[in-house]
Gaussian input, Z-matrix of N, CA and C with variables (Angstrom, degrees):
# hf/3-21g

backbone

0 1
 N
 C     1     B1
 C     2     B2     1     A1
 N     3     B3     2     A2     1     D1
 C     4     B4     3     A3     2     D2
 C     5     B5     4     A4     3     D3
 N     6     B6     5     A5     4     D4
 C     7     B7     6     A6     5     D5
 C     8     B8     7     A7     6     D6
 N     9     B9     8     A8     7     D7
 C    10    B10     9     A9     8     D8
 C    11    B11    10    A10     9     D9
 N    12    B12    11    A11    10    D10
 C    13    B13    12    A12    11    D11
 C    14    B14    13    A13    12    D12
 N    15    B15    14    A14    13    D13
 C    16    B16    15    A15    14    D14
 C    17    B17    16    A16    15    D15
 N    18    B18    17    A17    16    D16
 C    19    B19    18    A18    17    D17
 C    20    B20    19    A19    18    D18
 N    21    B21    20    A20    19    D19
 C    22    B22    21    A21    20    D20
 C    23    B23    22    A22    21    D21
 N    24    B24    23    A23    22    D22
 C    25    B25    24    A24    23    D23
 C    26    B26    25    A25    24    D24
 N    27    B27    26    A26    25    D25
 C    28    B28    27    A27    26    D26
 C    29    B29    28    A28    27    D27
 N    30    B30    29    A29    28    D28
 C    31    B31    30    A30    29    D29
 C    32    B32    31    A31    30    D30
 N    33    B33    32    A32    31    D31
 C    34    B34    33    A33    32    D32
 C    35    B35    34    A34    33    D33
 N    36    B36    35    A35    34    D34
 C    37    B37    36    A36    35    D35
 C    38    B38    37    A37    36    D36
 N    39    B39    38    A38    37    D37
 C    40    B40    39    A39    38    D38
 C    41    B41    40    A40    39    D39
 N    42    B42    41    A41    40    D40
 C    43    B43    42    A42    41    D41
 C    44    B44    43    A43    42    D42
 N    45    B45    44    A44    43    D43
 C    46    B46    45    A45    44    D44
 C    47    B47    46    A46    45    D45
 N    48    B48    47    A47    46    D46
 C    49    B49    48    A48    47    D47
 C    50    B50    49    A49    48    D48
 N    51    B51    50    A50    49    D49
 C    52    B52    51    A51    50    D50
 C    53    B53    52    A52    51    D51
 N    54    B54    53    A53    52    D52
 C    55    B55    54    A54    53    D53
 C    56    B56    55    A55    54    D54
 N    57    B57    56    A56    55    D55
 C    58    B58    57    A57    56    D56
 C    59    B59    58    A58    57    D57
 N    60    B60    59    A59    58    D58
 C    61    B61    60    A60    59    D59
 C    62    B62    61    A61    60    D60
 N    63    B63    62    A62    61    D61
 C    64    B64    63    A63    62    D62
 C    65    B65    64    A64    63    D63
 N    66    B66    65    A65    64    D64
 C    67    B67    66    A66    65    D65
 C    68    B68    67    A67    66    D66
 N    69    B69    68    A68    67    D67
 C    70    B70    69    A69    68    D68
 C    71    B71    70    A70    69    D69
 N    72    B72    71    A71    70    D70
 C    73    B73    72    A72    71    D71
 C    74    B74    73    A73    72    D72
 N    75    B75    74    A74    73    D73
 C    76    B76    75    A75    74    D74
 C    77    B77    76    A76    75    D75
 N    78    B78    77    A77    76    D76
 C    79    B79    78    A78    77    D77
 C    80    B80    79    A79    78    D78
 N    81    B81    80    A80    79    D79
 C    82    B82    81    A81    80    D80
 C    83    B83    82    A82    81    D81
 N    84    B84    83    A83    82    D82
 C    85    B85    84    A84    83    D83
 C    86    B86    85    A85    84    D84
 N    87    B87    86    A86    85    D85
 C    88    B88    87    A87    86    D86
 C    89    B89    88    A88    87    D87
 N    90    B90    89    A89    88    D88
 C    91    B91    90    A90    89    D89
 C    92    B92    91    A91    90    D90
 N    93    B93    92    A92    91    D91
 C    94    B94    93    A93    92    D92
 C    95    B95    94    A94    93    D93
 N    96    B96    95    A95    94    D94
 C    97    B97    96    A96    95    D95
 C    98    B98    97    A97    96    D96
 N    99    B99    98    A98    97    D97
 C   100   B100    99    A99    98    D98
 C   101   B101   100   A100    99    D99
 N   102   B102   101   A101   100   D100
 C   103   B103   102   A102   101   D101
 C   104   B104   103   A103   102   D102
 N   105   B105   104   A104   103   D103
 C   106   B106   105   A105   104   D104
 C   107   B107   106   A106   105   D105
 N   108   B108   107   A107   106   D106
 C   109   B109   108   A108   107   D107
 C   110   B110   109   A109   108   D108
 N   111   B111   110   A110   109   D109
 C   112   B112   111   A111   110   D110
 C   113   B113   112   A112   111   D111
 N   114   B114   113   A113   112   D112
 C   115   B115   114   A114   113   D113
 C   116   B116   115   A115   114   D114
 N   117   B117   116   A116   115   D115
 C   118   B118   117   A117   116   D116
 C   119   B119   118   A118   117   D117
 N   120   B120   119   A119   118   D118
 C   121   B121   120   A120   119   D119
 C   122   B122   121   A121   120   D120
 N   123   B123   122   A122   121   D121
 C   124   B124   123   A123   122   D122
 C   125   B125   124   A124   123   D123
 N   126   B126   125   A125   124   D124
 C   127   B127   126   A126   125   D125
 C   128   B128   127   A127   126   D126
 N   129   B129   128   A128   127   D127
 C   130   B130   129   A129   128   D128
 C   131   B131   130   A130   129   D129
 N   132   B132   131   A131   130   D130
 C   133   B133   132   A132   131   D131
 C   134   B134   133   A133   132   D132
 N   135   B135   134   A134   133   D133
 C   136   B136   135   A135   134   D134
 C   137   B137   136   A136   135   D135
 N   138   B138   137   A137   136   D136
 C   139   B139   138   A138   137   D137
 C   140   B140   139   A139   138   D138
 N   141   B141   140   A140   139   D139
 C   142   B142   141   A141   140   D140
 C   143   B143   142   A142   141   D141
 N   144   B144   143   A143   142   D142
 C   145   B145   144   A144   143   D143
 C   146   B146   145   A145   144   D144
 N   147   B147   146   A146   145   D145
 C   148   B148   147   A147   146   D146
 C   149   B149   148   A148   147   D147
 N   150   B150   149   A149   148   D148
 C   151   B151   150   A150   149   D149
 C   152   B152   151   A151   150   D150
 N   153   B153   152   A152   151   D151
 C   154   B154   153   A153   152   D152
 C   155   B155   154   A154   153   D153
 N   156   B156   155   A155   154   D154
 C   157   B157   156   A156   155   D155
 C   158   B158   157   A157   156   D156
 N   159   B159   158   A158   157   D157
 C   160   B160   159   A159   158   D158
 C   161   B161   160   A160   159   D159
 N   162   B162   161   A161   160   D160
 C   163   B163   162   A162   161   D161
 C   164   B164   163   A163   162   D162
 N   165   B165   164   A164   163   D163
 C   166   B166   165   A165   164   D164
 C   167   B167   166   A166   165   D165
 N   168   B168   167   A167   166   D166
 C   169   B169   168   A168   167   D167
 C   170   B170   169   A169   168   D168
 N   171   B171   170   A170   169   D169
 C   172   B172   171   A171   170   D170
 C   173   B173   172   A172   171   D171
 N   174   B174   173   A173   172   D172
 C   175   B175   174   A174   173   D173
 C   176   B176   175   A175   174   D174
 N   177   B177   176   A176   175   D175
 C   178   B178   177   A177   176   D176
 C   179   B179   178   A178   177   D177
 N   180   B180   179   A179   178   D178
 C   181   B181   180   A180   179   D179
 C   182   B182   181   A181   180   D180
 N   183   B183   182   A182   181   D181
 C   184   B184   183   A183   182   D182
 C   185   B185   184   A184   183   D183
 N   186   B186   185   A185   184   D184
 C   187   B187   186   A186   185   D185
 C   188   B188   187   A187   186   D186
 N   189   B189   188   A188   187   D187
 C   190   B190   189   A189   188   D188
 C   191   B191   190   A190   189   D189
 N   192   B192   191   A191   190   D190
 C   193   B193   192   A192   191   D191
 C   194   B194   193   A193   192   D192
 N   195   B195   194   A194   193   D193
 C   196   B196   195   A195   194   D194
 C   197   B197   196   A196   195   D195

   B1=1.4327
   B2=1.5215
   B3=1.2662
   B4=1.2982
   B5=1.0425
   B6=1.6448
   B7=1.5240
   B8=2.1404
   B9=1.4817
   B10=2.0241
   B11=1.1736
   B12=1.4303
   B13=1.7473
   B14=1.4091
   B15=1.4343
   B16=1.4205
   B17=1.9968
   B18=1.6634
   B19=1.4826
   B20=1.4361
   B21=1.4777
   B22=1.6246
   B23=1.4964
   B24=1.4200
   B25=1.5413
   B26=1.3067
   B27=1.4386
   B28=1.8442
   B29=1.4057
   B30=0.9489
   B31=1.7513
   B32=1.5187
   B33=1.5424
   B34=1.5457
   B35=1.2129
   B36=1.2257
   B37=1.6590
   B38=1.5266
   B39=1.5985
   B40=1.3749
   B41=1.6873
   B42=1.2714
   B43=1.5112
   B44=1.4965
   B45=1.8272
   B46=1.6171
   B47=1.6896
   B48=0.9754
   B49=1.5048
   B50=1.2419
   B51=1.2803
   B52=1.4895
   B53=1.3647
   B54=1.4305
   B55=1.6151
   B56=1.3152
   B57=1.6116
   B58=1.3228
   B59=1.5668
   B60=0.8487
   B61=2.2146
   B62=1.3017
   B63=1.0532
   B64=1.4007
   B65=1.5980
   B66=1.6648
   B67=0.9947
   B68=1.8106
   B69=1.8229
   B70=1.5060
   B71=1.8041
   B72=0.9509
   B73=1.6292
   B74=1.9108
   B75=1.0769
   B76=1.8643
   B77=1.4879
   B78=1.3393
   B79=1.0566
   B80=1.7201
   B81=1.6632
   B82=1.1451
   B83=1.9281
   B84=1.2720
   B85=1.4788
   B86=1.5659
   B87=1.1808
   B88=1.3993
   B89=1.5763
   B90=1.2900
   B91=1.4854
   B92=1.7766
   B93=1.2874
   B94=1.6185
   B95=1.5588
   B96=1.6762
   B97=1.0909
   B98=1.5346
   B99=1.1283
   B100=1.2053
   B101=1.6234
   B102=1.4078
   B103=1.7549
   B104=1.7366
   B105=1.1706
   B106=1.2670
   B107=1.0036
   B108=1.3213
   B109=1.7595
   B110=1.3294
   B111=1.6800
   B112=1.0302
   B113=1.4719
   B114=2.0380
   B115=1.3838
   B116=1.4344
   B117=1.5342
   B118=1.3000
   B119=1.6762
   B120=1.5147
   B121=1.1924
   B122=1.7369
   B123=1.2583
   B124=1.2737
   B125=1.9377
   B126=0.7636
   B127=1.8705
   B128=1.4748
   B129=1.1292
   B130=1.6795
   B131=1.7022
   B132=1.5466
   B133=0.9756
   B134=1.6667
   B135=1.8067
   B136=1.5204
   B137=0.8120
   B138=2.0298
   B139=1.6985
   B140=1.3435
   B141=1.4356
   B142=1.0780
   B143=1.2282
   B144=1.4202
   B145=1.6015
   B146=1.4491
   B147=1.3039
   B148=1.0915
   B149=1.5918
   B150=1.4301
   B151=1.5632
   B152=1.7187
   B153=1.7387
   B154=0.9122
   B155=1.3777
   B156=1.2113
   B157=1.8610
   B158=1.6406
   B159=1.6571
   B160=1.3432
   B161=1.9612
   B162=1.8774
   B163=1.5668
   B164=1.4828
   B165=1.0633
   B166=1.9911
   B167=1.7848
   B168=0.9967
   B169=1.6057
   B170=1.1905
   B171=1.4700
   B172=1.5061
   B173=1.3464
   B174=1.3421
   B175=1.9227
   B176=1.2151
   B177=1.3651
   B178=1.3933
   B179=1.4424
   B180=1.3294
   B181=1.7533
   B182=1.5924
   B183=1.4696
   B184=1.6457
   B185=1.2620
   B186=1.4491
   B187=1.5985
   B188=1.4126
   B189=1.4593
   B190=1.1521
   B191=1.7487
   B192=1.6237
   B193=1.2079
   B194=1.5128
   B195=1.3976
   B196=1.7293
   B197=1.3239
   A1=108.78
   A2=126.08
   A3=140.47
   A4=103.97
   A5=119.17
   A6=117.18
   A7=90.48
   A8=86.55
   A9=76.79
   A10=96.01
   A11=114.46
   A12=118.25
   A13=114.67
   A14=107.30
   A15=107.76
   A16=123.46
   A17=95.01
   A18=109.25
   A19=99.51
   A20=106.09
   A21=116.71
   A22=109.06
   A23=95.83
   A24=107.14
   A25=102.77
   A26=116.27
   A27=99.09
   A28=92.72
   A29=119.85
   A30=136.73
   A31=114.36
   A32=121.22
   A33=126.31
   A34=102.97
   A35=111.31
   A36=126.43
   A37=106.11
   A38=103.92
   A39=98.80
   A40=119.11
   A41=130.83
   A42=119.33
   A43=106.97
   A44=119.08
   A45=118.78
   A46=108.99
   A47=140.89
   A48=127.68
   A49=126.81
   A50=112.38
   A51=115.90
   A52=133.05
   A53=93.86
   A54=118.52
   A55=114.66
   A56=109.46
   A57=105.62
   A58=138.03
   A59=91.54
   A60=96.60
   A61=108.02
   A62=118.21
   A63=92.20
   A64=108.37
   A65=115.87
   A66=128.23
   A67=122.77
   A68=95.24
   A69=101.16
   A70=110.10
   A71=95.89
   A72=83.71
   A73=95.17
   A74=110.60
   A75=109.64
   A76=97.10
   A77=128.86
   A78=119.31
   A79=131.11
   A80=108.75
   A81=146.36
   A82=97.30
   A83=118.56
   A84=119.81
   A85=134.55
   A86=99.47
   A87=115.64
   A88=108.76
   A89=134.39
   A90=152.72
   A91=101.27
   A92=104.28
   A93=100.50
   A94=103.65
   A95=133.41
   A96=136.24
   A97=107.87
   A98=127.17
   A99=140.58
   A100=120.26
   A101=103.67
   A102=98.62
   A103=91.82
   A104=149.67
   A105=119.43
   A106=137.12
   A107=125.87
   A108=140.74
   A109=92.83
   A110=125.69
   A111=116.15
   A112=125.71
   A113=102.39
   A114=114.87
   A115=113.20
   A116=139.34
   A117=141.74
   A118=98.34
   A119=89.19
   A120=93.45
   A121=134.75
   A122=130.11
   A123=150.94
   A124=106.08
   A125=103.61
   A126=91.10
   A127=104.10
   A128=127.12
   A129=118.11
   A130=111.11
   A131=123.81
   A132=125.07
   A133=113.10
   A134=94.83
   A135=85.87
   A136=83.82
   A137=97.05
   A138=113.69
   A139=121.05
   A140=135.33
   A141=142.44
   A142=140.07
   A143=92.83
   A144=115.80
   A145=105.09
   A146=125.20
   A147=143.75
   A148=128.91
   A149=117.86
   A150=114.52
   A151=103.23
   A152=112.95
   A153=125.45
   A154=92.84
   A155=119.95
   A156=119.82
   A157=107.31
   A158=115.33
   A159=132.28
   A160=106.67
   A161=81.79
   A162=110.26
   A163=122.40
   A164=103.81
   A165=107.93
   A166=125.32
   A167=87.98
   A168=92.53
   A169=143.33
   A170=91.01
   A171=121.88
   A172=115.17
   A173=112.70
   A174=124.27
   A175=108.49
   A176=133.11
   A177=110.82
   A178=92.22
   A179=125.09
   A180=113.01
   A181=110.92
   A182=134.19
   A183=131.91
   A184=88.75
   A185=133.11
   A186=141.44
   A187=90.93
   A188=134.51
   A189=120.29
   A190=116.90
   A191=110.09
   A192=93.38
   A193=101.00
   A194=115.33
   A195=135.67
   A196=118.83
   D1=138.20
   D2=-177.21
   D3=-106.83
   D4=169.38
   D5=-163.18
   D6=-150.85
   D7=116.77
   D8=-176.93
   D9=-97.74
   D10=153.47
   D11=157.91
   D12=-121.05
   D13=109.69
   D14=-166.82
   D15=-88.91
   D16=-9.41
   D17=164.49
   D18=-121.96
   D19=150.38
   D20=161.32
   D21=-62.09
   D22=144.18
   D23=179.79
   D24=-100.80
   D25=26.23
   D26=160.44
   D27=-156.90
   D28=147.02
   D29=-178.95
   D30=-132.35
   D31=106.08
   D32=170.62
   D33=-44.18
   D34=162.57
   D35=169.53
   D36=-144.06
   D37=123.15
   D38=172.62
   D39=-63.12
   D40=-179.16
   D41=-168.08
   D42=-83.90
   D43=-17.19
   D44=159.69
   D45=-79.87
   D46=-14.51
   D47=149.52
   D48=-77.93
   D49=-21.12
   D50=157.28
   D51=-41.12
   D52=-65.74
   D53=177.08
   D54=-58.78
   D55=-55.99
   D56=157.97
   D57=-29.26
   D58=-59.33
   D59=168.38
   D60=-86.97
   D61=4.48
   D62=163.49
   D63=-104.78
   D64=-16.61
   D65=174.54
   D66=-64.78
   D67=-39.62
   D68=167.57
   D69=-95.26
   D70=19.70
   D71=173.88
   D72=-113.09
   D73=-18.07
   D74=172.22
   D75=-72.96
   D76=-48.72
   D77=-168.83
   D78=-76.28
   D79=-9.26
   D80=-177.45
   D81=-86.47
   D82=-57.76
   D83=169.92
   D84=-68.11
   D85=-44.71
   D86=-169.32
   D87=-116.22
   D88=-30.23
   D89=-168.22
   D90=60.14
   D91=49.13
   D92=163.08
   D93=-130.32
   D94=168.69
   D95=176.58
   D96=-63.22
   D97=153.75
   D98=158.28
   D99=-31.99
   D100=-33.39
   D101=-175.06
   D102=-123.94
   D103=25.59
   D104=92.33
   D105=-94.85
   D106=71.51
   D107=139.04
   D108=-98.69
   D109=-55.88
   D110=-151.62
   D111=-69.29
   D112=-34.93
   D113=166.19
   D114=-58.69
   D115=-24.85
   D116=172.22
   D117=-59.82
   D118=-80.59
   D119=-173.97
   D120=-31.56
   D121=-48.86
   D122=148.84
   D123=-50.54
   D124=-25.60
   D125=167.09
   D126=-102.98
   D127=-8.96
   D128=179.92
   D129=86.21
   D130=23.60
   D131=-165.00
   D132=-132.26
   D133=62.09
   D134=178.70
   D135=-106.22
   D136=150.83
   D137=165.27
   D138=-54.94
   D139=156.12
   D140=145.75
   D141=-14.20
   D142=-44.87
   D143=-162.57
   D144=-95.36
   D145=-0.68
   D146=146.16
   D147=-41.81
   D148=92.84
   D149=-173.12
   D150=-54.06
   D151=144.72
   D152=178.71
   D153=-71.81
   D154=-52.66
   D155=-166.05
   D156=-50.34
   D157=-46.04
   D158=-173.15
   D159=-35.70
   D160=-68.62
   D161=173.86
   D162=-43.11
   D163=-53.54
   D164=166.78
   D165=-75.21
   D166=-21.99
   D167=142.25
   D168=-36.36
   D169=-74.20
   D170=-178.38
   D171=-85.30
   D172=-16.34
   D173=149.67
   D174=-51.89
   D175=-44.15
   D176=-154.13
   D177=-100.18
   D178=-24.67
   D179=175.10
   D180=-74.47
   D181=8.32
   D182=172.85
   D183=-31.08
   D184=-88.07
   D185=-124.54
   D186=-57.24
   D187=-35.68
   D188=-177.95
   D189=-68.04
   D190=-13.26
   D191=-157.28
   D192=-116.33
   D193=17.90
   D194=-174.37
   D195=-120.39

């Protein structure tokens, strides 16, 4: 059995498409912009009410948003 792949399984992102998804994916979790998560985040002042799952999420997309 053979296996086709008819899209690439990895796609560059310039550093403005980057930001971008990481910008709509903050706003998709949390409903705030992308750079306030990050200004929270970087002062140590996320709310509570903030899903832990949401937050680790949006940990592993940083590189897109730095």
């Amino acid at each position: 059995m053979s296996i086709t792949v008819e899209t690439p399984l990895a796609t560059e992102l310039t550093p403005e498409e980057g930001s971008a998804l990481f910008d709509r994916a903050a706003r998709e979790e949390l409903g705030v912009e992308g750079s306030e998560f990050l200004r929270r985040l970087d002062e140590g002042s996320v709310p509570r009410e903030w899903s832990e799952d949401a937050i680790c999420r949006l940990e592993i997309l940083l590189p897109f948003a730095r």
